[in-house]
Steps between C-alpha positions, in 0.01 A plus 500: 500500500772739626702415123145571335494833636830578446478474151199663486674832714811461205247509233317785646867694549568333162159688356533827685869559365333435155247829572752662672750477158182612282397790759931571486521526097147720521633741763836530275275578202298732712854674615584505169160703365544704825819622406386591091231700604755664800739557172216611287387753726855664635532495131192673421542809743905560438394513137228796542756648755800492252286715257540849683837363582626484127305824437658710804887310389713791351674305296182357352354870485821578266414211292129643444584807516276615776562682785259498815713466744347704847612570863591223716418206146831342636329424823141386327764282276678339800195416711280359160834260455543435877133295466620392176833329705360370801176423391563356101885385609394339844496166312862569423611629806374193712627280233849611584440461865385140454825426266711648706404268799520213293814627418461468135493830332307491143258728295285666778831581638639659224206711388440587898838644506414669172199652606666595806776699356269677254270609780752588787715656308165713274403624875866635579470726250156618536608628870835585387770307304654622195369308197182397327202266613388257269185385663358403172742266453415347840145538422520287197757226604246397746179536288731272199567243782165457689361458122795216448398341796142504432531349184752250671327380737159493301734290251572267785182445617334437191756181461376397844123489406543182294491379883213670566319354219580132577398581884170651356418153345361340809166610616401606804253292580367131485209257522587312822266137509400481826301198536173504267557873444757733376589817638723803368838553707826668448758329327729606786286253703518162339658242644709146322241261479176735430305420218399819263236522197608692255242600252560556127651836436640486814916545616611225691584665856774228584687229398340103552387199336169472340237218681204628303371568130718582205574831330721691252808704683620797362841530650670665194640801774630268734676278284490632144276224333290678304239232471245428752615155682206274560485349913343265628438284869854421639696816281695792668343830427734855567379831715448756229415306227130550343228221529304445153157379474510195746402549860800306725537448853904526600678355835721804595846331509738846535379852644701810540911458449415148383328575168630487138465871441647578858855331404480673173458850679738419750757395192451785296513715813819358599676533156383822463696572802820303429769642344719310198862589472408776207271654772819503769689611268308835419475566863854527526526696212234729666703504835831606298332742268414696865802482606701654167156739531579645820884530427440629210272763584732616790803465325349757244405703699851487630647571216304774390581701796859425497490662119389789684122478389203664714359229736141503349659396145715233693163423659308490246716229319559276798050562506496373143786223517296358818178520311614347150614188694227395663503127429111537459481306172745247647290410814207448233637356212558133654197485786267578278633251202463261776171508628368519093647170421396348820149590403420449166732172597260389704221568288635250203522215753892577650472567835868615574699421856831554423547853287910410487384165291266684289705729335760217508265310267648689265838324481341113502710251291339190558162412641418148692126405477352201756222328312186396688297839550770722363500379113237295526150527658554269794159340452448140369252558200357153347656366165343259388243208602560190348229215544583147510150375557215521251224562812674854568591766228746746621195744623399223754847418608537900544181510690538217734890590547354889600250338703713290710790789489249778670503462831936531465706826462805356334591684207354200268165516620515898373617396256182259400248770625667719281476272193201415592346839533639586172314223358191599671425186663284426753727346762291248768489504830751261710471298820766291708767671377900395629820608410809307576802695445740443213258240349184665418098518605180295496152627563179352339330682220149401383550188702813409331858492662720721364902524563728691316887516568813438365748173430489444900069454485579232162731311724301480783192407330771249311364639156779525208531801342436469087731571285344850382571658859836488447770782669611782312612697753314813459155413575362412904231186435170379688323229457169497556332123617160468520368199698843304508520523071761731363267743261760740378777769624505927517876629396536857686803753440622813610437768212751761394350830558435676141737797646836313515575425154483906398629571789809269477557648126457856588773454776684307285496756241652769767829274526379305809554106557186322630573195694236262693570356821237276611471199762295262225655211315695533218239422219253779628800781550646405102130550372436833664851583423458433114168618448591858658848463328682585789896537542540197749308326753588306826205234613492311817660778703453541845447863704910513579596448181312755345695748741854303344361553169480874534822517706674307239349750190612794766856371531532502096389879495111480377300730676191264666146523484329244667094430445277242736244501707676577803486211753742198391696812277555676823899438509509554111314850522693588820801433255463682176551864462113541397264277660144494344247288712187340262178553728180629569296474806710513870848334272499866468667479828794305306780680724786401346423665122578868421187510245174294494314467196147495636342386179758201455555564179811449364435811259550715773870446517525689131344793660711470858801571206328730325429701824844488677650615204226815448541547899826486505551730170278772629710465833818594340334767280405691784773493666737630206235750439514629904892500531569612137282794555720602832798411320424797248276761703761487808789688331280690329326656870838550625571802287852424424403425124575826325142598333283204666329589802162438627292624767370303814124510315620341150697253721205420675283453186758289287517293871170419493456423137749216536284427727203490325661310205627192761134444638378551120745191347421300786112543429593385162586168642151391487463545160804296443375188734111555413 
């Protein structure tokens, strides 16, 4: 009793964490909206106060040629772009603070200690100091960068929503039964084991197993199948997807953290957050890029005096130096790259855990593919029927074989309700059914007793096999005995999905070696093998050796991708460089793989290329755009170029076009994936 309800406290902990993550990632978004409209609204004021700024600026006056300047302007000037500092720059200013005590100075510090300089050194010449304000300039350095990080962080969270689209998927509520009648609940609520109608039309509020009815599933933005899957008694159904005209009653088998979609949000969530090796990289370059900033900015400033020039001109360069290397493109350019691909990732079925891998995918050499459920469908489908007694044609021998097969879940017995489905037959009811394991089942079937198994049942029953049942290796037999008379025999096999053979080519095509690694006999790995014309094959290989086989290709220099459906693989996806785990449902939870193709279709690993090679293009692009940019506009803000100068404003302007342009290529991304 006490272990009873100490599982049921863990599950309950287990549960709450699960709201607690999805009330987390909501609050973050909610931060994040909090802090656009904060942005959009300091950004909004300091722009209608930098308008009588600009107009009351001499220098801008000379430029219009106007002249309405009045007693005391210079003190209307400094107290309109003392709001305009502490009120539009506050972001700024308690950006630097924050940096500073994490001891890691970036872009709020370097456009807080431009700011800063501009507006302490403005004021010491309206009550006094020789030289020349240049509020404006102030005025519209901060108006450029609360508009920069507006459209930043609006950039950002638009990435983000593709999470907020899966999490809108589930419904809120459900149709609890409870007893003879049903009553509406939250979905919050349910519990394992409760048993839920869902009515056509309906989303499925959680993940279980279907006890009741049959329907059509539409669960083409879960896992990309476009056409509705048909479900009946004994099927899994996933939270989110949308019921079809069938009413079905469900058994709730996962709630809250435990559902499909959960681990999808949680995945995407986390890889969003992770950083690859590109992404490190740009922070550095960020970090040094402040660094060089700062020095710069004070060594010109430096400099300028030592020449013997008036400190606002020396302070007006180190102002512009400061301002023109703000790393702002940098700190965008690679986040925001990020997040895209993770999103419109997940959307085409690639649910990403390991960004590092991703972009590695790039560099793969050789692929190793396990079979069962990776290449082929995993399923035993029914090949033929072959009847070796005139009483039963092969429609009886499928019936009565379904029949006494229905009351077992082995992958056969699917495998005759599917045929048998197909063939629209009206499968009878069974009674006295037994299975004995490794040799086969008996139940009786319109008063008849039925077995079917394998060589073990013949040999028991001391029947000889006929000649026509021979072995060929690639087939799985039962024969099916009805009252003690051998009638005839089912051949089953595991289908190659129709995917594999383009997708094979196509990766063949882009210089990569295919190889299949698979624990089956010989016969069945050289069929698949030939008939997907793949580079090699390995059969009767057990979990260890799969991890040899990819240290082995390792040691000679290929660059490893290894495909499977993530349990026996475990070692071998541990092992490669890019691990790609082959399941839906909870084998989403495959921990070992770095990307999980939740449609298990091998097709997806052309586009996991395709994307780490766009993501990892765009990557680079931004970042030569955001450093080449300083490269160029630095010397040009220190004023030591004969004939090039420019002012603080222009600096600030060209800063946050590069801006602009990084969040614009990365946007472009999506077109590129689709």
């Amino acid at each position: 009793m006490k272990k009873h309800q100490h599982h049921n406290d863990q599950h309950h902990e287990h549960d709450q964490k699960g709201h607690e993550d999805h009330a987390q990632h909501h609050n973050h978004q909610d931060h994040h909206r909090m802090m656009i409209k904060d942005f959009k609204r300091r950004f909004w004021v300091s722009l209608v106060l930098t308008l009588p700024v600009l107009l009351l600026a001499p220098m801008i006056q000379n430029l219009l040629g106007l002249s309405w300047s009045f007693n005391g302007d210079r003190y209307v000037l400094f107290a309109l772009s003392s709001i305009i500092y502490f009120y539009g720059g506050w972001p700024f200013l308690k950006g630097l603070v924050d940096e500073l005590k994490k001891k890691s100075p970036g872009m709020m510090t370097l456009i807080a200690v431009a700011i800063s300089a501009a507006y302490l050194y403005s004021s010491a010449v309206v009550f006094g100091l020789e030289g020349k304000t240049f509020f404006w300039e102030l005025a519209t350095l901060i108006v450029v960068m609360l508009v920069g990080h507006w459209i930043e962080m609006r950039s950002i969270l638009g990435a983000s929503k593709a999470l907020e689209a899966l999490a809108a998927l589930m419904p809120d509520e459900a149709n609890l039964v409870h007893g003879d009648h049903i009553k509406k609940v939250k979905v919050s609520e349910l519990e394992q084991g409760n048993i839920i109608l869902i009515k056509p039309g309906e989303k499925v509020p959680a993940d279980g197993v279907i006890t009741e009815g049959e329907s059509d599933l539409n669960e083409s933005m879960l896992t990309g199948e476009s056409k509705p899957v048909t479900k009946t008694k004994g099927q899994k159904v996933i939270g989110g997807a949308i019921n079809g005209s069938g009413a079905i009653k469900v058994e709730v088998k996962g709630i809250g953290d435990d559902t499909y979609l959960s681990q999808v949000i949680n995945m995407v969530q986390e890889a969003q957050g992770q950083k690859s090796k590109t992404q490190r990289l740009a922070d550095r370059a960020a970090f040094w890029l402040t660094i060089i900033a700062l020095t710069a900015g004070f060594g010109t400033f430096i400099v300028w005096l030592l020449l013997g020039r008036e400190l606002s001109f020396a302070l007006e360069r180190m102002v512009t130096v400061m301002v023109i290397c703000c790393p702002h493109a940098l700190g965008l350019a690679i986040p925001l790259v990020a997040a895209i691909s993770t999103s419109v990732s997940a959307k085409n079925g690639l649910l990403i855990r390991n960004r590092t891998a991703f972009e590695n995918a790039r560099k793969i050499t050789t692929i190793l593919f396990d079979k069962t459920g990776t290449l082929t469908k995993g399923s035993h489908e029914v090949v033929r029927i072959v009847s070796l007694n005139e009483t039963y044609d092969e429609q009886a021998i499928l019936n009565y074989a379904a029949a006494a097969e229905s009351s077992s879940e082995h992958h056969i017995a699917k495998g005759l309700q599917r045929k048998a489905e197909e063939e629209n037959l009206k499968v009878p009811e069974s009674k006295d059914f037994n299975y004995q394991s490794g040799v086969g089942v008996s139940a009786v079937v319109e008063g008849k007793t039925v077995k079917a198994g394998g060589y073990l049942l013949l040999k028991k029953l001391d029947i000889t096999a006929p000649n026509e049942t021979a072995e060929d290796g690639t087939e799985t037999k039962i024969f099916i005995i009805i009252e003690e008379q051998l009638v005839g025999f089912i051949t089953f096999a595991d289908q190659i999905r129709e995917s594999s053979s383009e997708a094979i080519q196509t990766l063949q095509k882009n210089g990569i070696k295919c190889f299949l690694l698979t624990g089956d006999n010989e016969k069945v790995a050289a069929a698949v093998a030939k008939e997907l014309g793949m580079d090699e094959y390995l059969a009767e290989v057990l979990p260890e050796a799969k991890q040899d086989k990819v240290k082995e290709l390792q040691a000679a220099g290929e660059f490893v991708a290894m495909t499977g459906d993530g349990i026996n693989d475990a070692p071998a996806l541990a092992q490669a460089e890019v691990g790609i785990a082959i399941g839906t449902g909870t084998d989403v939870a495959a921990e070992t793989a770095d990307i999980i193709l939740v449609n298990s279709d091998p097709k997806d690993i052309v586009n996991l290329l395709l994307f780490g090679k766009a993501t990892y293009r765009k990557m680079i692009q931004n970042l030569g755009w955001a450093t080449g940019y300083n490269v160029i506009a630095m010397p040009l803000a220190t004023g030591f170029i004969p004939g090039l100068m420019i002012s603080p404003a222009f600096g600030a302007a060209l800063m946050s076009l590069s801006t602009v342009i990084c969040a614009v290529n990365a946007q472009l991304l999506r077109r590129e994936m689709g």
